[in-house]
C-alpha positions in Angstrom: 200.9 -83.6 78.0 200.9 -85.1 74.3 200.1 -83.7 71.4 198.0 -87.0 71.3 195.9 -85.5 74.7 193.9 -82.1 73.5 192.9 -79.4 75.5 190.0 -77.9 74.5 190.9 -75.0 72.0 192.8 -78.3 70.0 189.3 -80.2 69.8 188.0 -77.4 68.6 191.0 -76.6 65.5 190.6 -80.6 64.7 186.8 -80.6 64.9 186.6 -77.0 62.3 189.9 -78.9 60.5 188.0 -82.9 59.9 184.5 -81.0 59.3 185.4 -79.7 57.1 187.3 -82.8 55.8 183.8 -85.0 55.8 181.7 -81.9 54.2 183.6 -81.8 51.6 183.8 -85.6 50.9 180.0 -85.9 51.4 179.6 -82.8 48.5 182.3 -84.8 46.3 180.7 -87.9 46.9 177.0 -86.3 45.6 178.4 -85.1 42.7 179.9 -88.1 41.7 176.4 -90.1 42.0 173.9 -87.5 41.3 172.0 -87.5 38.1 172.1 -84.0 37.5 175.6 -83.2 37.7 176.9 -84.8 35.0 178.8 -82.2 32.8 182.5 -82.6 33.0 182.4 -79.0 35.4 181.0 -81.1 37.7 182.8 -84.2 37.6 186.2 -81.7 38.0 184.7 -80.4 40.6 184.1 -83.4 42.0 187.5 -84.9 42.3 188.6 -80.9 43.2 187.0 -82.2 46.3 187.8 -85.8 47.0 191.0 -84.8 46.8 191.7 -81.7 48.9 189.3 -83.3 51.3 191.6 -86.6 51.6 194.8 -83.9 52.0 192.8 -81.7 54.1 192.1 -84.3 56.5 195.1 -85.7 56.5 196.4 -82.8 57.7 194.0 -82.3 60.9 194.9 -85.6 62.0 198.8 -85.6 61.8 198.8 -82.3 63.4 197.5 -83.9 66.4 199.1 -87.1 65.7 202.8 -86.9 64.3 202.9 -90.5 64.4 200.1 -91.1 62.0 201.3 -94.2 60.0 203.1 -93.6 56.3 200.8 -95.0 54.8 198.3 -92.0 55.1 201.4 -89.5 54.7 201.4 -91.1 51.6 197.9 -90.7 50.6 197.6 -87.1 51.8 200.3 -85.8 49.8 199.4 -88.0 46.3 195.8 -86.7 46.4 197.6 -83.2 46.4 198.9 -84.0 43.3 195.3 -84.0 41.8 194.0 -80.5 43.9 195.5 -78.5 41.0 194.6 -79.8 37.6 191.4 -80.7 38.9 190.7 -76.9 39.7 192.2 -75.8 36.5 189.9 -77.7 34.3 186.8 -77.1 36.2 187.4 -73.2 35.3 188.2 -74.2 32.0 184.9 -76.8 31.5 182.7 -74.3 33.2 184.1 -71.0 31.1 184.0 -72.9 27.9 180.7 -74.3 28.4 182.4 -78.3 28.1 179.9 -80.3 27.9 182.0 -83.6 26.4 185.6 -84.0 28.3 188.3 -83.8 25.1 190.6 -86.7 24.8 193.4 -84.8 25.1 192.2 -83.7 28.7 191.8 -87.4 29.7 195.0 -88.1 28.4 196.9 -85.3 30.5 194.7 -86.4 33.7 195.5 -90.0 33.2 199.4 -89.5 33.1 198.9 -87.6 36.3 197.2 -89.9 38.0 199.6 -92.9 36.9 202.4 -90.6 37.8 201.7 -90.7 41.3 200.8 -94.2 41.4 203.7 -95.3 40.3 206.2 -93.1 42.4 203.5 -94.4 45.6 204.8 -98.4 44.2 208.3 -97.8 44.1 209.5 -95.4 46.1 207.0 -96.3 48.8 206.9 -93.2 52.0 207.4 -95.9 54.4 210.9 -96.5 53.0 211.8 -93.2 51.4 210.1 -90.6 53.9 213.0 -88.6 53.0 212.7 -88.7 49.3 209.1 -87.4 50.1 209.9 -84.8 52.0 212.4 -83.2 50.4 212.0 -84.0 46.7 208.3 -85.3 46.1 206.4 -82.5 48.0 208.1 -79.7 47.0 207.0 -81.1 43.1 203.3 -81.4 44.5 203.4 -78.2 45.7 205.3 -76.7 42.4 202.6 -78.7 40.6 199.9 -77.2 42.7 201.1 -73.8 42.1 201.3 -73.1 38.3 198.3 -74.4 37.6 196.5 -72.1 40.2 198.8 -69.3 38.0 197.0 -70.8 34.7 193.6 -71.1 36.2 194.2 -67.2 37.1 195.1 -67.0 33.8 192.0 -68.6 32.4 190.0 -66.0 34.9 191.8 -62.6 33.4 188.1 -61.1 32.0 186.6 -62.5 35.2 189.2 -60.4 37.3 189.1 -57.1 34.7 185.5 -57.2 35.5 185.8 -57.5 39.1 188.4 -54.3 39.6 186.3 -52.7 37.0 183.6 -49.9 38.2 181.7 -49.8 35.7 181.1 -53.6 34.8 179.3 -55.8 37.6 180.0 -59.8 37.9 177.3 -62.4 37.1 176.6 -64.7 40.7 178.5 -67.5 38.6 181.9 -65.2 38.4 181.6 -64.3 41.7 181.7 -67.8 42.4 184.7 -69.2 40.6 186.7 -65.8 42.3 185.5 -66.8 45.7 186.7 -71.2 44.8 189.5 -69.7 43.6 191.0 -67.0 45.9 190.0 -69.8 48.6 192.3 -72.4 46.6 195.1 -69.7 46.9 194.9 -69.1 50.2 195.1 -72.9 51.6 198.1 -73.8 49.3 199.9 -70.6 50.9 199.3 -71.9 54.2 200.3 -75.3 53.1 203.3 -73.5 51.2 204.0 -71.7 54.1 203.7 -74.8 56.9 206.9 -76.5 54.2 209.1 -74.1 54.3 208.3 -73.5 57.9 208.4 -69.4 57.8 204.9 -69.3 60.3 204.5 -71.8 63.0 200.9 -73.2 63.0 200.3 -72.7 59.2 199.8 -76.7 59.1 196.9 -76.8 60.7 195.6 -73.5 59.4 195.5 -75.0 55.8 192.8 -77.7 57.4 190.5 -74.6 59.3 190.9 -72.5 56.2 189.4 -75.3 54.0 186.5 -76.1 56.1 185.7 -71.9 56.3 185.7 -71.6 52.4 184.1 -74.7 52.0 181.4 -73.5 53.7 181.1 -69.9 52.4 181.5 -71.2 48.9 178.8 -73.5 48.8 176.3 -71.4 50.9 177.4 -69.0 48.5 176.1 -72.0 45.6 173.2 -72.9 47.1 172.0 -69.7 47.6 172.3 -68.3 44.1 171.1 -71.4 42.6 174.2 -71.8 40.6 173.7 -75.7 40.5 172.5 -76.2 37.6 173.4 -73.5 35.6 177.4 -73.5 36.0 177.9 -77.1 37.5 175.9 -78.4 34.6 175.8 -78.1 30.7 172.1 -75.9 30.3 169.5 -78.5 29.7 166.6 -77.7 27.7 163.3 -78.0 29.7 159.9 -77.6 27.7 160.2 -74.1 28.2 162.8 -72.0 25.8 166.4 -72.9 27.3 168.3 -71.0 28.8 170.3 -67.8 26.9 173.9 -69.7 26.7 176.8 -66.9 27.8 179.9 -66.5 25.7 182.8 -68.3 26.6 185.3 -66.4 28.3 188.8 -67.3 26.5 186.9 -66.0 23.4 184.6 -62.9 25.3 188.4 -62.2 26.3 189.6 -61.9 23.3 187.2 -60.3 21.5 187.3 -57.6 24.2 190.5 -57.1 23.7 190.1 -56.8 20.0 187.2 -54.6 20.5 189.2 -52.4 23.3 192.0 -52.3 20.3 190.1 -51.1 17.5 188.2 -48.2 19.7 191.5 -46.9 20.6 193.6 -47.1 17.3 191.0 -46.2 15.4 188.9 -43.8 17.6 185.8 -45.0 16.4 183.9 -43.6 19.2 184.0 -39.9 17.7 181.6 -41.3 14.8 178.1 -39.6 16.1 176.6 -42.6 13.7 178.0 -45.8 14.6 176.6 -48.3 14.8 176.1 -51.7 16.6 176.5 -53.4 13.5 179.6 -51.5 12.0 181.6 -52.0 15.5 180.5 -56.0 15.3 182.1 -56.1 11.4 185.1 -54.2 13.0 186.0 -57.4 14.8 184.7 -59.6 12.8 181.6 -61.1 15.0 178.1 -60.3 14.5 175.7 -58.0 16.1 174.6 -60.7 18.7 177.6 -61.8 19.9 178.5 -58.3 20.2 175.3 -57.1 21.8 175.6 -60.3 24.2 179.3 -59.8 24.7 178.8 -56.0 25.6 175.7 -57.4 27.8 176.8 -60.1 29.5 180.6 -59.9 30.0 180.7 -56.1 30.5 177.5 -55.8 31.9 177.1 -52.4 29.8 174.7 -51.6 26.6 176.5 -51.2 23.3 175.5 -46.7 24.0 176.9 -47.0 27.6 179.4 -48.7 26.4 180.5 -46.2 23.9 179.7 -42.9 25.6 182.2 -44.0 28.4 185.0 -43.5 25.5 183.2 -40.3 24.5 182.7 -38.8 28.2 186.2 -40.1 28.8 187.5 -37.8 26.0 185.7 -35.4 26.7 187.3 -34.7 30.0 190.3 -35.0 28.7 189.6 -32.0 26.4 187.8 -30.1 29.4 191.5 -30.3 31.3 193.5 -29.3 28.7 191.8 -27.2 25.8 190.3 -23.9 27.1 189.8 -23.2 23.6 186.9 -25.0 23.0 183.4 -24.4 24.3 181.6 -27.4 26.2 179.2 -28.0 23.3 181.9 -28.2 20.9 183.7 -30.6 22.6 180.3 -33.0 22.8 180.2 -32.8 18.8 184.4 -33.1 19.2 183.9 -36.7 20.6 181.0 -38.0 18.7 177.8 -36.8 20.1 175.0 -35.8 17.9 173.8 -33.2 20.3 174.6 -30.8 23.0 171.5 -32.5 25.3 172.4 -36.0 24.5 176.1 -35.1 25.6 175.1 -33.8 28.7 172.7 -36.1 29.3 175.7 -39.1 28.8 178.0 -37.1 30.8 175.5 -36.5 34.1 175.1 -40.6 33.9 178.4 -41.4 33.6 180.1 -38.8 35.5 177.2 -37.8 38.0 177.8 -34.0 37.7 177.4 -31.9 34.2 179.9 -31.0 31.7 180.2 -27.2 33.6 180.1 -27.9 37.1 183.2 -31.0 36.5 185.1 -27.8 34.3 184.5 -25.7 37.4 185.9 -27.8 39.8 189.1 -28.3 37.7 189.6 -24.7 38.1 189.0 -24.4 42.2 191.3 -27.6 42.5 193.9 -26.1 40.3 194.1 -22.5 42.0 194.2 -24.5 45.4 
């Protein structure tokens, strides 16, 4: 029997594998045309799709047909070329808030796309299948791969956040981590079915596609993200929406602000101040406020008394010199009940009981 004659598990992998395929055409294809999708987020998502769908099925179909003319070899592999920079500048549209694509970017995504035009014209897959295989795909693939390493990049706060236990991800972040740990996982299988380490991993690219396609739009649709991160906010006649920092800059201002805490120790000052820690890094009050808020999901006091509390254990564990109240006014707290009240919140036990258990667990 032929590859070309399927039993039924191999309808089944090529039915999940072209679904898949179509689905994600058809959701390409809706974004391109729809009126309300017309930030450039969208329109990067949009050809994300088109063209991992057109490699995608490409795929299914030569894994059940190795003698699937050149000609779609061809087209399989140059719409791979686009998979990556499309993704990368979706993220980057979408955490910047784009809302006009910068000429720069156009000019970048137009030498791209003329790049693999032109290699397509003269050195045709139907006459060099070996140039293809061994020096064209491995550069898609190359291609592919550092910018999923810059779009990881542009996702560093997204990623702090999501390893973080104090900090809790907006819908929209949990989003572009699901697209883009999805991304990473097809391009290893694709990676993987190259360099032929796992046999199968072809067609597993195609199946993996079509199950992340669908969990990441479900996931979409669901939270009503459509509008909100797929499109520039749009004013309706009621006040517009609250527009969220942009990460690159929410990034570095944490990082400033993360700086300054620890160099200066500012948290031990029982009377700052919003105001003084937004002057500190040279932003204002709102921006910190919303920065605190909305990327750290944390009030500018919760934010703060985690430096205290954090402190404060560390005197608890190694100075038996001072009493707990002393060590609350040590770190910045006004007040012995507005230390233990921090400490119960942050630490879910009180300032005695957590010294009391450091002294059972270091007898054990």
């Amino acid at each position: 029997m032929t590859r070309l004659t399927m039993n039924i598990s191999q309808q089944i992998l090529f039915l999940v594998g072209t679904l898949g395929a179509v689905n994600g055409l058809m959701v390409s294809i809706y974004l391109f045309l729809s009126k309300k999708m017309k930030s450039p987020a969208a329109l990067f998502l949009a050809i994300f799709l088109l063209a991992i769908s057109i490699r995608v099925g490409k795929s299914a179909f030569l894994y059940f047909n190795p003698k699937l003319a050149k000609i779609y070899l061809q087209i399989g592999l140059s719409a791979c070329w686009l998979i990556g920079p499309s993704l990368f500048y979706f993220y980057k549209s979408a955490l910047g808030g784009v809302k006009t694509i910068p000429v720069s970017w156009k000019w970048i995504y137009g030498i791209l796309v003329g790049t693999i035009l032109l290699a397509g014209v003269i050195w045709p897959y139907s006459l060099y299948a070996f140039a293809w295989r061994t020096l064209i795909a491995p550069l898609i693939y190359l291609e592919w791969c550092i910018y999923l390493l810059a779009t990881g990049v542009l996702l560093k706060t997204v990623w702090r956040k999501a390893f973080s236990a104090d900090a809790q991800l907006q819908p929209a972040e949990k989003f572009w981590l699901l697209l883009f740990v999805s991304n990473c996982i097809i391009h290893l299988a694709y990676l993987l079915s190259y360099a032929a380490v796992i046999h199968g991993m072809y067609i597993v690219g195609a199946v993996s596609f079509s199950f992340f396609l669908y969990l990441t739009f479900f996931f979409l649709y669901n939270s009503n993200l459509q509008s909100i991160y797929l499109d520039a906010p749009i004013g309706t006649g009621e006040k517009s929406a609250k527009r969220k920092i942009p990460l690159p800059d929410a990034s570095n201002w944490i990082d400033k602000l993360e700086r300054v805490i620890h160099e200066e120790q500012l948290y031990k000052d029982p009377q700052l101040k919003l105001s003084d820690l937004a002057k500190k890094i040279q932003i204002s009050s709102h921006q910190l406020s919303q920065l605190l808020n909305d990327n750290l999901g944390k009030s500018f006091s919760t934010y703060i008394n985690e430096y205290r509390i954090r402190e404060a254990c560390q005197l608890i564990t190694t100075d038996d010199r001072l009493t707990l109240e002393a060590i609350g006014y040590e770190v910045g707290f006004n007040s012995k009940s507005t230390f233990y009240t921090a400490f119960k919140k942050i630490k879910d036990t009180t300032p005695a009981l957590y010294k009391e258990n450091l002294k059972i667990r270091n007898n054990i």
